[in-house]
C-alpha positions as CSV (number, residue, x, y, z in Angstrom):
1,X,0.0,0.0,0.0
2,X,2.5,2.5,0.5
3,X,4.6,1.5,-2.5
4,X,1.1,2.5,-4.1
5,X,0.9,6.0,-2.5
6,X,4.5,6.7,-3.4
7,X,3.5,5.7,-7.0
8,X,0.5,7.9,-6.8
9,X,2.9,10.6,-5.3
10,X,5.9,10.6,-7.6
11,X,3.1,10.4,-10.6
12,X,1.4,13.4,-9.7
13,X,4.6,15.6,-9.4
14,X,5.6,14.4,-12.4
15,X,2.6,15.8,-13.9
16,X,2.3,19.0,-11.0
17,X,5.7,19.7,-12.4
18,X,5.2,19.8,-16.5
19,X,2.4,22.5,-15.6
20,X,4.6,24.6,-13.2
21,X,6.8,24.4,-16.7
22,X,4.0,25.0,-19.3
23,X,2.9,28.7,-17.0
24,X,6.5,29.6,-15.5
25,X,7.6,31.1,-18.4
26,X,7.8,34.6,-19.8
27,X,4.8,34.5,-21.9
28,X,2.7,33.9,-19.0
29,X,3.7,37.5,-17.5
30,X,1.6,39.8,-20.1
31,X,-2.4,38.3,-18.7
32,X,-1.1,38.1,-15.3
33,X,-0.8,41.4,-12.6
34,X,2.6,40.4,-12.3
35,X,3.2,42.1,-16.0
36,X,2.9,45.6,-13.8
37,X,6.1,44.9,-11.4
38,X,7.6,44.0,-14.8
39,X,7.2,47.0,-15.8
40,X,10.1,48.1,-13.2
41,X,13.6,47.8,-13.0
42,X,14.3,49.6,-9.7
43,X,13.9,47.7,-7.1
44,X,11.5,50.0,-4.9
45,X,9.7,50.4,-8.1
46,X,8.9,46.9,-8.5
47,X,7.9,46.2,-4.6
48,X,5.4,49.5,-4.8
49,X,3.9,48.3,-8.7
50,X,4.1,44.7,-7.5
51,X,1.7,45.7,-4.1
52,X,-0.9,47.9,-5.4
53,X,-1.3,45.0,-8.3
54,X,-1.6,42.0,-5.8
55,X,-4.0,44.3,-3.3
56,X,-6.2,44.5,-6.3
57,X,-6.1,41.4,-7.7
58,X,-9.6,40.2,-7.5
59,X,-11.8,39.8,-9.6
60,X,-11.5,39.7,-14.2
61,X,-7.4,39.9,-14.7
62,X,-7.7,42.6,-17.7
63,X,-9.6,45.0,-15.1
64,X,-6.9,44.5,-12.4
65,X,-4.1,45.1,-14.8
66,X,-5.6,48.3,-16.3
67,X,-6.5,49.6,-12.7
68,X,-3.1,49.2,-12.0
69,X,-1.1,50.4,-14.7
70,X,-3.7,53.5,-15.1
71,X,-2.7,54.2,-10.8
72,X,1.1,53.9,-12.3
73,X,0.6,56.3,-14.6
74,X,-0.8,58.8,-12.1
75,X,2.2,58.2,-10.4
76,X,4.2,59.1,-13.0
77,X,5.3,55.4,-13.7
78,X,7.6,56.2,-10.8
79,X,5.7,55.1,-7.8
80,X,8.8,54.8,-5.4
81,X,9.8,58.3,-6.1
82,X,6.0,59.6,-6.1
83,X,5.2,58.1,-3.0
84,X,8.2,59.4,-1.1
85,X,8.7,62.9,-3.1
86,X,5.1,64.0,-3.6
87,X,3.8,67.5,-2.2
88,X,0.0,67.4,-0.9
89,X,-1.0,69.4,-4.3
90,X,0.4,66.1,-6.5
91,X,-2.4,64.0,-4.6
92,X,-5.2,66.0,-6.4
93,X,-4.4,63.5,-9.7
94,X,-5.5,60.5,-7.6
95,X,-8.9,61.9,-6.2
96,X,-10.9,60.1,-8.6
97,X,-9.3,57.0,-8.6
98,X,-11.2,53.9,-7.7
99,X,-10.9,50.0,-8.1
100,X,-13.9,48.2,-6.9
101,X,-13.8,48.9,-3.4
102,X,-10.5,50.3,-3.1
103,X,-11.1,54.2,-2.8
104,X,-9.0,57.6,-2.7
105,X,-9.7,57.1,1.3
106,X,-7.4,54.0,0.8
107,X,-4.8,54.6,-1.7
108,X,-4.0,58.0,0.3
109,X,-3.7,56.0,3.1
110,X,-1.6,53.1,1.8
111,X,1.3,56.0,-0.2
112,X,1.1,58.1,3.4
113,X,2.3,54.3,4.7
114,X,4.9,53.8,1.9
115,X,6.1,57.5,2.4
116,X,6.9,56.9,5.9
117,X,7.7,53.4,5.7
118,X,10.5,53.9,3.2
119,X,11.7,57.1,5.5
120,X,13.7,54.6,7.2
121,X,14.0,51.4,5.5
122,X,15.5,50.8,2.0
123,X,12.9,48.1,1.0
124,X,9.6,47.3,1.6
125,X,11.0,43.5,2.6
126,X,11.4,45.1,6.2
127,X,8.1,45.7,6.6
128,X,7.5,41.9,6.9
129,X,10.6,41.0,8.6
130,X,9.9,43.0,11.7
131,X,8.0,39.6,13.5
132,X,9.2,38.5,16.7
133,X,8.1,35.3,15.8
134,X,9.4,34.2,12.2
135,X,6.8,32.0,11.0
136,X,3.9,32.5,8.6
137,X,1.3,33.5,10.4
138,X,3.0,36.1,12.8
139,X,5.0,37.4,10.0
140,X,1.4,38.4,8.1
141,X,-0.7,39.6,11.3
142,X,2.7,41.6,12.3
143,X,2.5,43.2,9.1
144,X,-0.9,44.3,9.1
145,X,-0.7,45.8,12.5
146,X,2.5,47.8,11.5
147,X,0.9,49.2,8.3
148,X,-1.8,50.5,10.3
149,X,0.4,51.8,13.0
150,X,0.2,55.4,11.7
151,X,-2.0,57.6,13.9
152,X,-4.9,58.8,11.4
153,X,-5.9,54.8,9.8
154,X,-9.3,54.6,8.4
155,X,-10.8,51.6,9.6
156,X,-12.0,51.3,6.3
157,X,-9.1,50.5,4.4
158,X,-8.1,47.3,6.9
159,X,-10.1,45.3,5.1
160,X,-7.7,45.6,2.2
161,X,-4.8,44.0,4.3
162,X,-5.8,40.5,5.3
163,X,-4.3,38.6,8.3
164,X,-4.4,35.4,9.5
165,X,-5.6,35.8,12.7
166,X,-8.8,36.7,11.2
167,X,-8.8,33.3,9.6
168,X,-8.4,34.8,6.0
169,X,-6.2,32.9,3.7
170,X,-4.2,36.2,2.5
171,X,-4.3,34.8,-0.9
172,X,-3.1,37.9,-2.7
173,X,-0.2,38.7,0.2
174,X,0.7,35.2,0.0
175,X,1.2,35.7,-3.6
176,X,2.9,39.0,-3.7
177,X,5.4,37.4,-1.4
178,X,5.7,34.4,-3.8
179,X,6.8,37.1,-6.8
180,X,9.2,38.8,-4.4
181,X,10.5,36.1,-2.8
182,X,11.0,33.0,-5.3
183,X,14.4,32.5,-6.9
184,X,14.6,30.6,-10.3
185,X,16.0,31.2,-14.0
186,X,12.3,31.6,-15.3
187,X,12.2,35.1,-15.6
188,X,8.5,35.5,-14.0
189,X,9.0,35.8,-10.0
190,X,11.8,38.5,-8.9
191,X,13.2,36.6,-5.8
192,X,14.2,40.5,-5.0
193,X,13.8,39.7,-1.4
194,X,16.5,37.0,0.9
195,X,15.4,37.2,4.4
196,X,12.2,35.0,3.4
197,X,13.2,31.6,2.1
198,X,11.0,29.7,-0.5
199,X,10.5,27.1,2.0
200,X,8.7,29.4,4.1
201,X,6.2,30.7,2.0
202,X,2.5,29.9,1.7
203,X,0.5,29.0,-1.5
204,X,-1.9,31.4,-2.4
205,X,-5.8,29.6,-2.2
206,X,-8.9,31.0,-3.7
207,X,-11.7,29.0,-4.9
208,X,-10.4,28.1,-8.2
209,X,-7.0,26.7,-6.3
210,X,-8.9,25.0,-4.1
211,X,-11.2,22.9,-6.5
212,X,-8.1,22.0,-8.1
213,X,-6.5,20.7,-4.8
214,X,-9.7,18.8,-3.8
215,X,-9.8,17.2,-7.3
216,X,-6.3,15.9,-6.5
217,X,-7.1,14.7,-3.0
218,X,-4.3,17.5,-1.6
219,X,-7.0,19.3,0.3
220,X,-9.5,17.9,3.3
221,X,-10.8,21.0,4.5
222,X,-14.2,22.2,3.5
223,X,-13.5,26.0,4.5
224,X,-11.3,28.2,2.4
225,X,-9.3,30.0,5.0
226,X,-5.7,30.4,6.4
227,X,-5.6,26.9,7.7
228,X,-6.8,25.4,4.0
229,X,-3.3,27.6,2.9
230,X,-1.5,25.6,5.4
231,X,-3.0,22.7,4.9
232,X,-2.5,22.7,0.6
233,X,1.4,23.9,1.4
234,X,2.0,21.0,3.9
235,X,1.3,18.5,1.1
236,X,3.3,20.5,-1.6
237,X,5.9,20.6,0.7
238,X,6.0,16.9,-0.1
239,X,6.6,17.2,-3.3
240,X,9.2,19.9,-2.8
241,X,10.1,20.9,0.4
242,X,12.4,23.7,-0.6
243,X,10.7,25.5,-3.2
244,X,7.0,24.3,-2.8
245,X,4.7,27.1,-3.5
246,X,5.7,27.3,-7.5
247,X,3.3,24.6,-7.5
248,X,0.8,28.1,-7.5
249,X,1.6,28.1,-11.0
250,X,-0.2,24.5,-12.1
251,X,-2.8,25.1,-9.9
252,X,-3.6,28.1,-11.1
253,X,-3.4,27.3,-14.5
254,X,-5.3,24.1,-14.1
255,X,-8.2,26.1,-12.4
256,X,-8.4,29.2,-14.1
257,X,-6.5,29.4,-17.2
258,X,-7.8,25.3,-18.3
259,X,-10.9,25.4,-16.3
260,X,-9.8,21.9,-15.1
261,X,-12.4,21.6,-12.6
C-alpha cells in the first residue's frame, strides 16, 4: 500500500511539475498582474507596482491590470519616487481613482504608509521581517498591525490588508510574497527579497485553487481560509520541500487558465 501512495505521489509531481513548466515562463507575464512589477527595473519600483497590483487582484485579470497600470501612470510610472517625493497638491491627480472597493480614502492611506515606511527602511521587505516570531502567520498579522500603526488609519481600508488571525487565507499577500521572494532562472518571480526563504512561503488559495486541490485529494478541508493555505502547502511541501509554492503556477493554470475543474 504504500509503495502504491509513493506511486501515486511521484506520478502526480511528475505531472504537477510539467504544468509549473508550461505557465512559468515569460509569456505567462503579459495576462497576469505580475506584468505591472515588470514594468520596473528599480527595485522599490517593482515592490510599490508589485503591491498595489496584488492588493487589487480580485476579480477579471484585464480589469486588475488596467486599474493598476492606469494608478502607475498617475504616479508618473515612478511610484517609489512619487510616494516618497510628492507634495500634498500632486495627490489631487488621484482623487478620482477607484478599483472596486479600493477608494481615494485607501490609496492616500496606503502612499502616506509607503512614504513613511521607506523614510527609514530601504525596501519594503522590512516591513514583513519586523516579527518576533518568524513563522507565517506572525509574519502576516505583524505586518498588518505595523501598516496601520500610523495615527490617522481609516478603519476602512483594513479590510484591504488581510491577516491570518482573522482566519483569511491572505491569498493575494501570499502571492505578492511568492513574486518577491521565489528565486529561479524563469524570468517570471523577482526573488528580490533574501530574508524570506522559499520554503517558508505559503501558496496562495482562492476557490479556483482550491477545487483544483480537492480534485487531487491535496485538500480535506471544506472551508477556504488560512488553515486550507497551510494545509495545501504542507502537502506540496511533499513534493518539494524547498521550493514548494511554485506549484501556484499548475494550480492556477489548471483552475483558471484550463478550467480543469
Amino acid at each position: 500500500m504504500a509503495g502504491d501512495n509513493r506511486a501515486n505521489q511521484d506520478s502526480l509531481k511528475a505531472f504537477f511539475d510539467k504544468k509549473v513548466a508550461v505557465y512559468n515562463q515569460v509569456s505567462f507575464i503579459k495576462d497576469d498582474p505580475i506584468c505591472i512589477p515588470h514594468l520596473f527595473s528599480k527595485k522599490q519600483d517593482i515592490e510599490i507596482a508589485g503591491f498595489f497590483a496584488s492588493i487589487f487582484a480580485w476579480g477579471n485579470r484585464t480589469t486588475i491590470i488596467q486599474k493598476s497600470k492606469e494608478l502607475m501612470q498617475l504616479m508618473d510610472n515612478a511610484p517609489h519616487q512619487f510616494c516618497v517625493e510628492h507634495q500634498e497638491s500632486d495627490l489631487k491627480k488621484l482623487l478620482a481613482f477607484k478599483h472596486r472597493t479600493f477608494n481615494t480614502t485607501d490609496l492616500l492611506y496606503f502612499i502616506e504608509f509607503l512614504k513613511t515606511h521607506y523614510s527609514t527602511h530601504e525596501s519594503l521587505e522590512a516591513a514583513f521581517c519586523l516579527a518576533p516570531d518568524n513563522n507565517p502567520a506572525a509574519r502576516l498579522h505583524h505586518f498588518h498591525q505595523y501598516f496601520f500603526s500610523l495615527p490617522d488609519a481609516p478603519p476602512r481600508t483594513k479590510k484591504h490588508i488581510a491577516t491570518p488571525s482573522k482566519g483569511s487565507t491572505c491569498k493575494r499577500l501570499n502571492m505578492y510574497l511568492r513574486w518577491m521572494v521565489r528565486k529561479d532562472n524563469k524570468g517570471v518571480d523577482f526573488g528580490i527579497w533574501n530574508t524570506i526563504k522559499p520554503s517558508e512561503l505559503i501558496c496562495p488559495i482562492d476557490l479556483h485553487v482550491a477545487r483544483v486541490a480537492k480534485r487531487f485529494q491535496l485538500l480535506d478541508r471544506t472551508k477556504i481560509d488560512w488553515q486550507a493555505g497551510l494545509e495545501l502547502t504542507q502537502y506540496l511541501k511533499t513534493l518539494d520541500p524547498k521550493d514548494p509554492v511554485k506549484y501556484d503556477f499548475a494550480l492556477f493554470g489548471l483552475g483558471v487558465i484550463e478550467k480543469y475543474v
